[in-house]
C-alpha positions as CSV (number, residue, x, y, z in Angstrom):
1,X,72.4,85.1,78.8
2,X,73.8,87.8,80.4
3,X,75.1,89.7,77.5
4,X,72.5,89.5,75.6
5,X,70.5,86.9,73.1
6,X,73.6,84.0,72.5
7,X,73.0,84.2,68.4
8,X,73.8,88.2,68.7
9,X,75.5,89.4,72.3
10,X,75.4,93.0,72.8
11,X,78.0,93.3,74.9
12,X,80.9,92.0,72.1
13,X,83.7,93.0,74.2
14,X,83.0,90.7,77.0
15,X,81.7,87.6,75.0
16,X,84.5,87.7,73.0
17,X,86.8,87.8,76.2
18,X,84.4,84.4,77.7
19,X,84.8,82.6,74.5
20,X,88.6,83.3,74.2
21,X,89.3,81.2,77.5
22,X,86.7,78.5,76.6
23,X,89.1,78.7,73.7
24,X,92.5,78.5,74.8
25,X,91.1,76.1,77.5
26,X,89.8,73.3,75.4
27,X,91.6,73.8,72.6
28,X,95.0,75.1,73.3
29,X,95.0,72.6,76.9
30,X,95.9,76.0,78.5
31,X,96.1,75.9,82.2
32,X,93.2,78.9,82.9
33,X,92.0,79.1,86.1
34,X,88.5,80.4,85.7
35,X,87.9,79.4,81.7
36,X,84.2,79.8,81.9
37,X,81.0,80.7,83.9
38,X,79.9,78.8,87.3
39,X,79.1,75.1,86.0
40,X,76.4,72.9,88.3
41,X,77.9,70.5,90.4
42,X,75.6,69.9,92.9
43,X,72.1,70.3,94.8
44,X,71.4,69.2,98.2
45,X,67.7,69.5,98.4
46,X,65.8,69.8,102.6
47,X,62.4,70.5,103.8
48,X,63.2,73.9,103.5
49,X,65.1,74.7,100.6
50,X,67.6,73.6,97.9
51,X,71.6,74.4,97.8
52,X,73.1,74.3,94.7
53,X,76.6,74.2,94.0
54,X,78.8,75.2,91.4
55,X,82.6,74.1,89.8
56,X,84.2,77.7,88.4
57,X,82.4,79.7,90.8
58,X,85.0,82.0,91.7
59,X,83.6,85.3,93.7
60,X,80.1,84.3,92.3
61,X,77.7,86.9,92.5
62,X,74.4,88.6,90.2
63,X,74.1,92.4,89.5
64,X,70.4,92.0,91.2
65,X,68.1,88.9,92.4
66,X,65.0,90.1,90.7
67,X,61.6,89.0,92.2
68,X,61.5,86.5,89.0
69,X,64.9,85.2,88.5
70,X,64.5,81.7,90.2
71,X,61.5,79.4,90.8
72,X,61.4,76.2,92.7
73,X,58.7,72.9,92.6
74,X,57.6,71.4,95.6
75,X,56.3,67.9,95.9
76,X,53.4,68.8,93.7
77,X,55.8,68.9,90.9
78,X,54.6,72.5,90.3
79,X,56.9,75.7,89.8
80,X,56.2,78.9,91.5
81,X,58.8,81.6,91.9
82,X,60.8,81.3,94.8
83,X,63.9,83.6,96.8
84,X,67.8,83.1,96.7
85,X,70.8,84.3,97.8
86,X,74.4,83.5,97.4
87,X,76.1,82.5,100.9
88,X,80.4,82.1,99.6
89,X,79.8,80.0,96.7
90,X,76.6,78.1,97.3
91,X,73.1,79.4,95.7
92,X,70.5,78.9,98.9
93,X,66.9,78.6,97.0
94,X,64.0,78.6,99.1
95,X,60.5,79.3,98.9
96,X,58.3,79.1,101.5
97,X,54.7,78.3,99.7
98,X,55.8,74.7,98.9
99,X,57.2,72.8,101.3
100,X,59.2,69.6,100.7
101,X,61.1,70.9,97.5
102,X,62.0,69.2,94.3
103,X,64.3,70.7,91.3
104,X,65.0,74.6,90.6
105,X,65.2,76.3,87.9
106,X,66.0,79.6,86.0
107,X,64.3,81.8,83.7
108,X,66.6,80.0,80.7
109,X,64.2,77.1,81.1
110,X,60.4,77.2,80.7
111,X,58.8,77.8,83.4
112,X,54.7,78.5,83.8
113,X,53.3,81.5,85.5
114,X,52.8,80.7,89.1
115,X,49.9,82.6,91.2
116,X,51.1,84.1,94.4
């Protein structure tokens, strides 16, 4: 997603390099340390927010949280966009229009305009 649309990446260098470990990895049984992208392992949802986890999330970080990069559902089921920021290697979600939050998402997924 990062590098571009997944049927054509733009940045060739660096997809190539991803898919190489994915490669020798699964493949090849080769013992890589960090042989792809943070994977979900987890969410621990509260009344105020969600934590997310993640398995190969080694010195996890974004370039920038844009103001539409992550939107959550309260208990209405409905998604409106919603803040986040990466404490270590947990994702905190949190938004504070809809109490009692349900899943989360990412732009990768549909999600419908929300008003603010």
């Amino acid at each position: 997603m990062d590098m571009g649309d997944p049927g054509h990446p733009m940045n060739k260098v660096g997809f190539a390099s991803r898919l190489s470990r994915v490669v020798l990895h699964h493949v090849y049984q080769k013992n890589i340390a960090f042989w792809s992208g943070p994977l979900f392992k987890s969410a621990e949802i509260s009344s105020d927010g969600i934590t997310v986890t993640f398995d190969q999330a080694g010195g996890l970080k974004v370039q920038v949280w844009r103001n539409r990069d992550v939107a959550i559902a309260g208990a209405d089921g409905k998604f409106v966009w919603a803040n986040a920021q990466i404490e270590n290697e947990l994702v905190i979600v949190w938004q504070t229009k809809s109490p009692n939050p349900k899943p989360c998402t990412t732009p990768t997924h549909e999600i419908p305009r929300a008003t603010s």
